[in-house]
N, C-alpha and C positions, 0 to 999 in steps of 0.2 A: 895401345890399341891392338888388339889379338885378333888381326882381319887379312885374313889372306883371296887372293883370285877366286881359290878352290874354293873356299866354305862356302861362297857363298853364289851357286853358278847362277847364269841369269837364266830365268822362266820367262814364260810368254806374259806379256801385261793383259790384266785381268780387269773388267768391270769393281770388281772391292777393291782395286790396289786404285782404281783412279778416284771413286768412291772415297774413299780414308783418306788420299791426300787432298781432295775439295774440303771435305770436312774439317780437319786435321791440321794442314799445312803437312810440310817439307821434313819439321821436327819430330821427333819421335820423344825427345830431352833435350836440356841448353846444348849437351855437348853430344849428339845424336842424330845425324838424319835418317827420319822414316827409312826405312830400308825395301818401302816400296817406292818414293822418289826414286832412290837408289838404282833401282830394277827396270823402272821406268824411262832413267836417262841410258843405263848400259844399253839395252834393248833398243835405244833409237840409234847409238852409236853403232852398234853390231851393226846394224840394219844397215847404216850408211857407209860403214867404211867396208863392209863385205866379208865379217867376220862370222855371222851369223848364222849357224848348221840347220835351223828350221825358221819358220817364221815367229815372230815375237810379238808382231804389234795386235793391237787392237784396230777395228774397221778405219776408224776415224784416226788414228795416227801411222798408219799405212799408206791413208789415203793423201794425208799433208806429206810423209815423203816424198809417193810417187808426184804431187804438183809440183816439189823443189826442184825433185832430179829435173823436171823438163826445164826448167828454165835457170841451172846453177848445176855447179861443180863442184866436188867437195877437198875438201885436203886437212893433212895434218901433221903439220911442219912443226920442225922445232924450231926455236928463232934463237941466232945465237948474239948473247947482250955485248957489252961491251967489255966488258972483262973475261967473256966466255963460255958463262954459268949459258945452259939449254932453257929454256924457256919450252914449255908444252903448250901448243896451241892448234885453232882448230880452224879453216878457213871454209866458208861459203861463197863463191865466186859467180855472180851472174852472169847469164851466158849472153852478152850482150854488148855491141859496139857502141853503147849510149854511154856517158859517163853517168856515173852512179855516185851516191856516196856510200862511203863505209862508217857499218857502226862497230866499235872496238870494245868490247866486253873483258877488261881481269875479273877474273872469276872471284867467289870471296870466299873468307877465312872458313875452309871445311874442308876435308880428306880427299874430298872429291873431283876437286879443283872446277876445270870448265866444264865438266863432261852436264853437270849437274841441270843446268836451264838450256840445253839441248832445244826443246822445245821451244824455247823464245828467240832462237837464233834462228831456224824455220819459218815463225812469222815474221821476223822480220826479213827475211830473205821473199817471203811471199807481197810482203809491202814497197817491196824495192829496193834494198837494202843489200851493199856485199856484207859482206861479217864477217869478223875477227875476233876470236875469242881466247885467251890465255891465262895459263894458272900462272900467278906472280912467282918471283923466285922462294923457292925453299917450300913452298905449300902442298898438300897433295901425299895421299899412302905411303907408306914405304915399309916393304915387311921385311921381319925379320928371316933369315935364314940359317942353319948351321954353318956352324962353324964362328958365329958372331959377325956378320956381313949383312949387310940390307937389299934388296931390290926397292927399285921405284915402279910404281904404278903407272901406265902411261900416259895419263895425264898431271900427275908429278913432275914438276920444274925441279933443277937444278939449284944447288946455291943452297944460304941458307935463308931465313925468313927477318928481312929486313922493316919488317912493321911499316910498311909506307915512308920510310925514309927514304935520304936524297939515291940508293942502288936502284928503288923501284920506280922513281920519277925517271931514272934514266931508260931504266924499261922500258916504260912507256914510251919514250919519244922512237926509240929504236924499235918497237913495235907498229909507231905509225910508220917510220922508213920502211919496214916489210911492206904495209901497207900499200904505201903509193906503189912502189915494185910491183907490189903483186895484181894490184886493184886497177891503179890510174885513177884514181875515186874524185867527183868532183870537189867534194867536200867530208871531213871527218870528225864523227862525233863519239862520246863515249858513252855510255851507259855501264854502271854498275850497281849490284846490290851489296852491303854494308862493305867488309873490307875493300871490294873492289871499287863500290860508292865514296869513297874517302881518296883511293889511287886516283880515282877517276878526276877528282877538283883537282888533286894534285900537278896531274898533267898540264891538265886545260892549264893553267894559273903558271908551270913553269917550261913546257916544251918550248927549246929554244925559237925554235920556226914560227910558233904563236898559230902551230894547227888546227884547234881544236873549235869546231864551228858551236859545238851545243855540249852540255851535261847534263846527262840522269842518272839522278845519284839517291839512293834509294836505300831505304831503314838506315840512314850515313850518319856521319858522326861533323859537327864543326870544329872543334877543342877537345882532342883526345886527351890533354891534362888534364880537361876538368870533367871526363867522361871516365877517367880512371883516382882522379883525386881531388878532392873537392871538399871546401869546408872542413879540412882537415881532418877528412874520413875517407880512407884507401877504401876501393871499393875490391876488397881481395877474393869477392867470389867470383865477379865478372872475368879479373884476371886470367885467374885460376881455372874458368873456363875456356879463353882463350888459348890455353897453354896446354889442356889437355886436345885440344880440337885440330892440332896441325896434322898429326896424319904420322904422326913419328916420336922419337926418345926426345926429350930438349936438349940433350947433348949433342944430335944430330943436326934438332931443325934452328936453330938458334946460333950463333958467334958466339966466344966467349964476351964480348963487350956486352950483349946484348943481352947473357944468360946474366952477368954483373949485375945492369938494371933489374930482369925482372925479379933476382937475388936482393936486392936495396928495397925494394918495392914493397916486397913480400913483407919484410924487416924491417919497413919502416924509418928505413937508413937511407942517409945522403938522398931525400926527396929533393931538396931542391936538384940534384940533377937529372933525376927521373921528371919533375915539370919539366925542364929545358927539351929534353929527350923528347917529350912527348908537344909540347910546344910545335918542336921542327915538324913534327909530323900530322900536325894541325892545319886545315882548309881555312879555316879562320886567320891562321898566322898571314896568311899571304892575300885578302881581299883584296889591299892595292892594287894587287899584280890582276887578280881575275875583272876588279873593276876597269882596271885601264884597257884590258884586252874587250872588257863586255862579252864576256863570255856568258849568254842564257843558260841560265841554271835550274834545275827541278826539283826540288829534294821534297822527299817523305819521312814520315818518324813518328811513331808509337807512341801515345799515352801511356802506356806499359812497359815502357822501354826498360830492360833490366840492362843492356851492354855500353848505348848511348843515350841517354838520359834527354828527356826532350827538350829541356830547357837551353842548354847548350847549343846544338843545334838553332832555335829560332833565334839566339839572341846573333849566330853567325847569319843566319839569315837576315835579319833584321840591319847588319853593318852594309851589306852588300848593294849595290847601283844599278848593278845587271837588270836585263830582264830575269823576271824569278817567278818561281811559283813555287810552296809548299803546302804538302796534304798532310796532315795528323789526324791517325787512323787510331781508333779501338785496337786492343790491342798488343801485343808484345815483339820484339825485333823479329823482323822479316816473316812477320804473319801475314799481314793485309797481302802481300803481295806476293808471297812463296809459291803458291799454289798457279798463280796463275803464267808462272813461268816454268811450269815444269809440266804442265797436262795441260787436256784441253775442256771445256768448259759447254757446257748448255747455254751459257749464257754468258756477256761479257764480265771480267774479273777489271773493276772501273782503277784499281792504284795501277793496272801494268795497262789499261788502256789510255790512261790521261796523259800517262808516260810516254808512251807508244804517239799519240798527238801531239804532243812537245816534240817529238822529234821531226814528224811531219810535217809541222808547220816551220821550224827554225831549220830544219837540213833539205827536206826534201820543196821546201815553199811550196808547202799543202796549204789552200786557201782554208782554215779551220776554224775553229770557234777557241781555240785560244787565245788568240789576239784578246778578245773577252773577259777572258777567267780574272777573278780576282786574283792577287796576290797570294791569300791564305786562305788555304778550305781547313775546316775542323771539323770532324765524325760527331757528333752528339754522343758522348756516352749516358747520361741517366739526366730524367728529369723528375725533381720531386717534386711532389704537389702537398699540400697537406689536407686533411681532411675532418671534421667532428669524428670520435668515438661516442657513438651511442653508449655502451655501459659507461665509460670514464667521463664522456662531457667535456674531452678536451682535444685540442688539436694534433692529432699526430703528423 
């Protein structure tokens, strides 16, 4: 990926950049964010951490700043894990002797790391919420430089990219430790979308202390084996996007164990260890453990889905005891809801609001209309009718 700081400075956000990503979403291609999201999240980051040589925002996202600043703090700490890999993250701090809960956001599989849903850490900071957001290890730009050397990006984590295995479940737990230090939080939930929606169960399901009060887990994946190999059909393009989407060379962002698998993979070799591999890193692998905690769960997923396949998903849906809800949107990964965590809207954006009320009612005991909700919402995609053709005479 040939992306440097320089090419590509940030501009003021424009009416067409918020325009194209309502319409549009987030993506520009599978392995591609619009490069006005892009622009959209530097520019609130400039904004906030005091980088910023003129102003950038638009009225309306100027204006959600200046409500944050009065009532929160901002920071952006690097958290370091337990082996010692940096972790990049970004904190929202209410300014307030009440306890609060905190919502803990890994960011997910894109170059971009946390910087990206910027925007949705602001309303939830405006809902009452401290926030924690982090790029997982090894995720996140890294350019190149002469002489054959890299820089990271700063919101680039350290390490290399552990696929939701047992390095980033420990992440996680040591990311709520930040947490309570930093917060004192009544209670801690997570919320992410796809890769970080997959870390997210993970946690909840293995952090030792059993922290984790709620999950919204969003375009997520249940059986990453059978979301990457199924019916004995590698799904090699999904991969293949995966791999080119980290932000870096693979000799960089990967282990060699891990460069191995996606090596066997590619080739068709030694698959049963690539299932086992990808088993471990499965939400589904561990229900027992999220049933026994009853940890409420949210998950959404695409009819469309080209990365995690929806079937999947509901059927891990489907094992689980918890309180749950999932929504299946029209649609392709992280559409329904891209948009609405990255800009602001005329009107509510209902996959990050329904979201957004899960949390409310299980973290903050918002008295809501969730208690309500079915189990499963589904989008209607097409309804056919049939009807007489007058020349033909028959039913089409």
């Amino acid at each position: 990926m040939s992306h440097s700081q320089d090419d590509n400075p940030i501009i003021p956000v424009t009416a067409t950049q918020l325009n194209r990503i309502a319409g549009h979403g987030i993506y520009s291609s599978a392995t591609a964010i619009d490069p006005a999201a892009v622009n959209v999240a530097e520019a609130l980051v400039a904004t906030l951490n005091g980088t910023a040589e003129t102003p950038l925002l638009s009225p309306e996202l100027q204006e959600l700043t200046e409500q944050v600043r009065q009532k929160a703090t901002f920071g952006f700490p690097r958290i370091t894990a337990d082996d010692g890999v940096k972790l990049s993250a970004h904190t929202i701090k209410l300014t307030t002797s009440e306890p609060r809960p905190v919502v803990i956001v890994p960011a997910g599989w894109t170059p971009f790391g946390w910087i990206i849903f910027e925007y949705a850490y602001l309303q939830l900071a405006l809902r009452g919420y401290h926030v924690l957001a982090y790029t997982p290890r090894g995720i996140g730009l890294t350019f190149p430089v002469q002489g054959g050397a890299f820089i990271d990006a700063p919101w680039t984590s350290g390490g290399t990219i552990d696929v939701a295995g047992p390095l980033d479940r420990a992440d996680g737990s040591t990311v709520i430790d930040y947490a309570q230090a930093h917060f004192n939080p009544s209670k801690v939930a997570f919320l992410g979308e796809s890769y970080g929606s997959g870390i997210s169960q993970l946690v909840a399901a293995h952090d030792p202390a059993n922290r984790v009060a709620a999950v919204v887990a969003l375009s997520t994946w249940g059986d990453l084996a059978d979301s990457l190999y199924q019916h004995d059909t590698r799904h090699l393009e999904a991969v293949q996007k995966l791999i080119d989407f980290t932000g870096g060379p693979i000799e960089r962002k990967f282990d060699p164990a891990t460069q191995q698998i996606l090596k066997d993979f590619m080739a068709g070799e030694n698959l049963d260890k690539v299932v086992e591999w990808g088993k471990e890193r499965s939400p589904s692998s561990y229900t027992d453990r999220t049933d026994a905690r009853g940890v409420p769960t949210f998950f959404s997923n695409t009819w469309h889905e080209t990365l995690f396949p929806a079937n999947q998903t509901i059927d891990h849906f489907e094992r689980l005891s918890v309180p749950k809800r999932l929504n299946l949107w029209i649609g392709d990964h992280a559409a329904p809801e891209g948009a609405g965590l990255t800009i602001p809207f005329s009107g509510p954006n209902l996959p990050v609001e329904e979201a957004f009320a899960w949390l409310d009612h299980h973290v903050l005991g918002a008295q809501n209309d969730v208690p309500g909700w079915k189990p499963v919402s589904s989008q209607i995609m097409f309804t056919y009718k049939t009807k007489p053709d007058p020349e033909a005479g028959q039913d089409v």
